[in-house]
N, C-alpha and C positions, 0 to 999 in steps of 0.2 A: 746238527747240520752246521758245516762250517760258512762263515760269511765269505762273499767275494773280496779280495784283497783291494780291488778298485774300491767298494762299498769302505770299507777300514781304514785304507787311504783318505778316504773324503773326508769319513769323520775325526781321523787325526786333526788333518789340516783346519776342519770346522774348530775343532778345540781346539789349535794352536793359534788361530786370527780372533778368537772372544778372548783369549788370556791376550792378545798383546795388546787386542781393542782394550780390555777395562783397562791394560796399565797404563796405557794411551789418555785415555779421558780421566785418570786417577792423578796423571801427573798433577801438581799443583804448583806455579808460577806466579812474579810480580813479587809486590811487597809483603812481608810476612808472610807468604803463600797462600794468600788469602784467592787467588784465581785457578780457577781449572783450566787446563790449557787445550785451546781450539785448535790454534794453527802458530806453526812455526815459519815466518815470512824470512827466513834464513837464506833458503833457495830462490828466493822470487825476484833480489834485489836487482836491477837495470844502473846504470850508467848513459849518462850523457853522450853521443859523438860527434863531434864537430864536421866530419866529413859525409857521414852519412846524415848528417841534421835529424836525427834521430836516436832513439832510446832502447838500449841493446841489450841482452843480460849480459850481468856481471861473470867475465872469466878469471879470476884470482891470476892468470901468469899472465893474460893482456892488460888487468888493471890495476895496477898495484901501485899507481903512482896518482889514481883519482880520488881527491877527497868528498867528493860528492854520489852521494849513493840515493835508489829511487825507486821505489816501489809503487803499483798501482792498485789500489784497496778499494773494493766493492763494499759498501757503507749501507747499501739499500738490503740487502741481502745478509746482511749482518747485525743487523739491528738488533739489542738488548745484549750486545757483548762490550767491554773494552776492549782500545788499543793500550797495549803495555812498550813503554819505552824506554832504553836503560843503554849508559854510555859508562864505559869503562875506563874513559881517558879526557883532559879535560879537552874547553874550548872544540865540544861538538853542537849545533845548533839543528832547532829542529823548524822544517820550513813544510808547508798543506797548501800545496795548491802554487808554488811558489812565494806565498807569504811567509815571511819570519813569525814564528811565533813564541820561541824564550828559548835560549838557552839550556841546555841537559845539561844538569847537576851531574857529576862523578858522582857513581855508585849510587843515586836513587833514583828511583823508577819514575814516571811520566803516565800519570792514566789519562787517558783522553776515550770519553764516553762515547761509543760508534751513534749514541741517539741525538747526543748534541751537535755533533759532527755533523748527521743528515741533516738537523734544522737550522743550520748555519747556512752549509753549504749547496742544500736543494737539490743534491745531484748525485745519481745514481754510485755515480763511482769518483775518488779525489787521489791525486799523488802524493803522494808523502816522500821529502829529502832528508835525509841524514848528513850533513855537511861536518866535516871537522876533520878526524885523522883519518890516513889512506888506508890501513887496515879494515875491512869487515867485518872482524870478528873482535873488533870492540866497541859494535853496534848492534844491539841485540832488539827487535819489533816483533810483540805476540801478540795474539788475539785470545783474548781469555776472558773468562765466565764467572765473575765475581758469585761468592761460594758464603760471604758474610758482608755488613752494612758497615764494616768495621772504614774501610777505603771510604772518602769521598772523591769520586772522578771529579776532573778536573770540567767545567763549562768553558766550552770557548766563546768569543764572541771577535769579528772582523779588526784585525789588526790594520793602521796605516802603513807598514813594514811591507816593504813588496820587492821579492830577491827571485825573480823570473827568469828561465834562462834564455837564450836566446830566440825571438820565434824563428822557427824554420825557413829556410831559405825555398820561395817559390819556385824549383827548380822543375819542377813535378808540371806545375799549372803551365809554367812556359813554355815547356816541350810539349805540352800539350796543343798550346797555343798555335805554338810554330809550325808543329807536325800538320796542323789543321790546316793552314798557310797555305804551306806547301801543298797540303790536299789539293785544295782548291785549284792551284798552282796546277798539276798531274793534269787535273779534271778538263782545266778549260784547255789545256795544251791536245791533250787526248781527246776530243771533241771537236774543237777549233781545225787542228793541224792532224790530221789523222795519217796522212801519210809521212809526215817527215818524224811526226812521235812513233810510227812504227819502225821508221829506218834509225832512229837516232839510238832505239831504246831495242837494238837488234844483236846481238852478240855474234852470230852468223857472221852477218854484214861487217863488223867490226873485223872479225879475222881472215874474212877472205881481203886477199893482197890483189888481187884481179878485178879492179874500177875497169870495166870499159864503155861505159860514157860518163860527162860531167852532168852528172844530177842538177836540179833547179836548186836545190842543199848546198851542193859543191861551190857552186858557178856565183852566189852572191851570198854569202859567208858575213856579211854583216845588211843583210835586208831585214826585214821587221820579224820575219817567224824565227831567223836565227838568232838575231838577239833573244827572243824569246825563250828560248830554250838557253841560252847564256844566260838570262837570268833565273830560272830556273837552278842550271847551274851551279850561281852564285850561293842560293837559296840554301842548298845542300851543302854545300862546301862552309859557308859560315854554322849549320847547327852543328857540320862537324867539329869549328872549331870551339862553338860554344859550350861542347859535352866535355872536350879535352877541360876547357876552362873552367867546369863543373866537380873536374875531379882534381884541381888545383896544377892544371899544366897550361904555360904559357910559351906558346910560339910564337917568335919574332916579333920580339919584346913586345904584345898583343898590350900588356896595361901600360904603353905610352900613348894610344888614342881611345881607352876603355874607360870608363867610369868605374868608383867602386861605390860597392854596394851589391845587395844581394835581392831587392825588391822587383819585383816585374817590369814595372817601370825601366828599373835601369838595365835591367838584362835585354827586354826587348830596344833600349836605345842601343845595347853594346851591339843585340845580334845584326841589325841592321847598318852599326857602321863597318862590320868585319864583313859584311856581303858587298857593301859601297865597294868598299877594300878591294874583295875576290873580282868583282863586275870591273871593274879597272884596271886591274893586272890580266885576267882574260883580254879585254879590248886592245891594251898595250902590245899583250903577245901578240897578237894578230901584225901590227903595224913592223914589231919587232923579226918577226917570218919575213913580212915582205922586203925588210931593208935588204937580209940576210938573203934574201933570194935571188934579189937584185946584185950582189955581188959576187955570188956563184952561178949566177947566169940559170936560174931555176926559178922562173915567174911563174911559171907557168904549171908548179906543182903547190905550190903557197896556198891554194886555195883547199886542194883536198891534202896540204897537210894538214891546215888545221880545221877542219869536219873532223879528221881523224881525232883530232886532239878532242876537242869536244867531244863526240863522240864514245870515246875509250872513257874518259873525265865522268862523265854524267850516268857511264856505266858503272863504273867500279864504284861512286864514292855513294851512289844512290843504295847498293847495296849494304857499303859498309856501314851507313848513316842507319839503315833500316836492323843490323846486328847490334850497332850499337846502341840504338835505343832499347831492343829487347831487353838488352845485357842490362841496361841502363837501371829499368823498371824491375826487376826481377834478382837476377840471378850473380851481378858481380858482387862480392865481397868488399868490405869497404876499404880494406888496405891491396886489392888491385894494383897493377904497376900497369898503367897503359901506356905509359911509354915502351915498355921492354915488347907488350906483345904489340903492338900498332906498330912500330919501327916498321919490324922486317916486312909485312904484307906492304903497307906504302911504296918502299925502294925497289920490292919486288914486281909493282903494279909498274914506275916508272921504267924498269929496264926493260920488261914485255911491251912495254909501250914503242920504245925505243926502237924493236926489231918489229915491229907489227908497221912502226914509218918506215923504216929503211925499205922493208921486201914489198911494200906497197907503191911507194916513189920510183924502188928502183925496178918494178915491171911495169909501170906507168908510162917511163922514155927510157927510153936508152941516154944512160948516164956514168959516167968514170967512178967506180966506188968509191975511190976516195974523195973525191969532190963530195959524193953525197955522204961520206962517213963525215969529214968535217965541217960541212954545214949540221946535220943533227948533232954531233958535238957540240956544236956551240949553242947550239939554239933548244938544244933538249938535256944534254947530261951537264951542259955546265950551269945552266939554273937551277935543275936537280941537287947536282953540289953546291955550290953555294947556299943553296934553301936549306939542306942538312946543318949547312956549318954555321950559318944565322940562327937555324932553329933551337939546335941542342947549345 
């Protein structure tokens, strides 16, 4: 009776994974090959990134100009094996934990006992750097199973050498921070002011161009609940700027009133002078409308244009602040170009913006379009340009 072909299959493959297993655990590695080889940490090695403040695997065509290589080794779980460590080229150094610990010899091997390593270091798991030439492949880390007493592993004990690389930049805890802020901020607005955070936070409302009466919104545009919502605002408008400045974009030369540094401390000083900032140039504009209205003979639209402005503002950038941080946490890659995609959505928010005053002012009164085409010129597209041509 003939066997099923699935059954013959099976047992092929059964006997082709026990031959490549023994030749697997047969191989023999380190100095005079006196170790059977565990694990090959060939594939595992990580790289430093500056931008993302974190530890990334190594890609041979993104990293070929890093001399620093890093792998993360489970020592608890490993116990009764060596690390085997072997440098091909000279002036490569070997660092645990961020400590130096000597020098790689060219061409000899480095045992270091995974049992001494635990009672040094107390801790489930330690990093290991390979510092020297930018090549990887003349950096070779095994995990191997000494086979004779011939080897004596090397005993570490706490070096004062400490070659650390940078601690990571709290960028993480701050946003967290902020975002919470700002919660708070939402909460009491939405609580507090229930109908003006319903109108403000209304997109409906935003596009319909048909005001027919002056809301208690409209009509005192700097009373205590609109300020409120200006600051609010402001709130958003600076985490937006402080994300851009997280992924090293600076507008309108932002580090000539910014602190450097990357600590909470000084982040939360910079987010709150860049809202001072926004909460001031909001108030300004206000003053700036009304000059501008005053000379076009249009006082009497000054107030619900800028609701509008507010308004449209506290719409759009609330959203884009809430993408952005997803994007933030998650999912952009760390060579991202936010300038290329933020551009076009920003200029494209402004010119919507633009026509959303016009048809709203100009069914409000009866007014000569061009008198209302060149008051929003000056007072909407040409700070618009300008801001472009200051920013880039």
């Amino acid at each position: 009776m003939q066997k099923n072909p699935r059954e013959r299959l099976k047992k092929i493959l059964y006997i082709l994974l026990l031959f490549i297993s023994s030749k697997l655990f047969a191989t023999t590695v380190g100095p005079d090959n006196q170790y059977f080889l565990v694990h090959d940490y060939h594939d595992d090695w990580q790289v430093y990134n500056d931008r993302m403040k974190a530890y990334i695997p190594y890609i041979m065509e993104q990293h070929l100009a890093y001399p620093s290589h890093t792998l993360f080794c489970d020592i608890q779980s490993n116990r009764g094996y060596n690390l085997l460590v072997f440098s091909k080229k000279a002036d490569n150094f070997l660092f645990i934990n961020g400590s130096l610990r000597q020098k790689i010899p060219v061409g000899k091997w480095i045992v270091l006992n995974v049992d001494s390593l635990y009672k040094v270091y107390e801790q489930p798991t330690i990093y290991i750097t390979l510092y020297g030439s930018n090549s990887i492949d003349d950096k070779i880390l095994l995990l191997g199973y000494k086979r004779s007493l011939d080897q004596k592993p090397i005993v570490l004990s706490e070096s004062g050498i400490t070659a650390k690389p940078r601690t990571p930049a709290p960028y993480r805890n701050y946003l967290v921070m902020v975002s919470m802020f700002i919660l708070v901020m939402f909460s009491y607005l939405s609580n507090s002011y229930v109908r003006a955070f319903q109108r403000y936070y209304n997109l409906r409302d935003l596009l319909n161009t048909l005001v027919r009466e002056q809301s208690f919104l409209i009509n005192k545009p700097l009373s205590r609940m609109n300020v409120m919502f200006i600051i609010l605002l402001s709130l958003i408008m600076g985490l937006f700027y402080m994300l851009l400045q997280s992924k090293g974009i600076y507008i309108f030369g932002g580090r000539t009133i910014l602190q450097e540094g990357e600590t909470l401390g000084v982040l939360s000083s910079n987010y709150f002078r860049i809202c001072l900032v926004v909460f001031v140039i909001l108030i300004t504009k206000y003053f700036f409308i009304s000059l501008m209205g005053q000379l076009f003979n249009l006082e009497k639209v000054v107030d619900l244009h800028y609701f509008k402005i507010i308004q449209s503002s506290i719409i759009f950038y609330t959203a884009l602040v809430l993408v952005m941080l997803v994007f933030f946490m998650n999912y952009f890659p760390h060579d991202f170009n936010w300038q290329v995609y933020l551009f076009a959505p920003v200029v494209v928010f402004y010119l919507i913006r633009f026509f959303i005053l016009y048809f709203t002012i100009n069914r409000s009164m009866p007014i000569q379009s061009l008198y209302l085409i060149s008051y929003l010129c000056i007072v909407e597209l040409l700070p618009v340009i300008l801001g472009i041509r200051f920013a880039l």
